[in-house]
C-alpha positions in Angstrom: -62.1 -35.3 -66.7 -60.7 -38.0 -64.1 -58.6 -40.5 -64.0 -58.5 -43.0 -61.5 -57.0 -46.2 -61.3 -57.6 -49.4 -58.8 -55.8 -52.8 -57.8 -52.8 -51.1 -59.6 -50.9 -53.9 -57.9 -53.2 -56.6 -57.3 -54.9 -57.4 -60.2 -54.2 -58.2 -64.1 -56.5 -55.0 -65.3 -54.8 -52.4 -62.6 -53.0 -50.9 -65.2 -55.7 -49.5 -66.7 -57.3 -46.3 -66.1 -61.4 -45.6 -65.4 -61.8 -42.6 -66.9 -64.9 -40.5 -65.3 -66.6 -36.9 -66.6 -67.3 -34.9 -63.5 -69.1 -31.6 -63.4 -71.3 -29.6 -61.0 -73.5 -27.2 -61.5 -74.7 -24.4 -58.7 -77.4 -21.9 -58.1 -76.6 -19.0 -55.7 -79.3 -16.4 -54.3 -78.3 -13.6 -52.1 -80.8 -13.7 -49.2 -79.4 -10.1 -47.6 -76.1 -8.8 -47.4 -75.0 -11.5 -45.4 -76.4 -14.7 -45.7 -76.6 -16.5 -49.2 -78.0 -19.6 -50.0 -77.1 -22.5 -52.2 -78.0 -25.9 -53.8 -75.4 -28.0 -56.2 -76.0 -31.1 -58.5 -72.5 -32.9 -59.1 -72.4 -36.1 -61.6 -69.9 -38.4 -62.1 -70.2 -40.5 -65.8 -68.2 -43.8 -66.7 -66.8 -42.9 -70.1 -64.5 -46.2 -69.9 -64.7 -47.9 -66.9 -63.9 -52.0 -66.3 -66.9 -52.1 -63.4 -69.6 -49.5 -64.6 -71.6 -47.6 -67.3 -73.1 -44.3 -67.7 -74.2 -42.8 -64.7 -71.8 -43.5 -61.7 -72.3 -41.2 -58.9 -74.7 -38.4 -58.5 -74.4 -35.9 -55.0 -76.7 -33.1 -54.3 -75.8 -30.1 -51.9 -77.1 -27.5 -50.0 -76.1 -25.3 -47.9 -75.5 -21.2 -46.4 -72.8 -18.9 -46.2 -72.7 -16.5 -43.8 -70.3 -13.3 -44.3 -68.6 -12.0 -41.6 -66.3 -9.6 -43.0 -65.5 -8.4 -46.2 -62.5 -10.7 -46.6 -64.5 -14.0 -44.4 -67.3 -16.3 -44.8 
């Protein structure tokens, strides 16, 4: 859960919060012993929010990680 407020100062409605449900999900696969691989969906939805509805923000990632050491990727 988030909450995030805007034009605390400058506007009549700053006062109140837009509250957001955030959550990611990821998927891992472990090419070799060092190199794994990833890709992440994130969302972002407007449970009360003065500008928006349902479905604010959505990000998608992808990426590697590379293990140098035991202790360092």
């Amino acid at each position: 859960m988030q909450w995030q407020y805007k034009d605390v100062f400058s506007s009549e409605n700053g006062h109140l919060a837009n509250i957001y449900y955030r959550t990611k999900l990821t998927f891992h696969y472990q090419l070799n012993k060092r190199f794994n691989v990833y890709v992440a969906q994130e969302i972002n939805l407007a449970l009360q929010s003065r500008n928006e509805d349902g479905l604010s923000r959505s990000r998608t990632f992808f990426g590697t990680v590379y293990k140098l050491t035991k202790q360092s990727d």
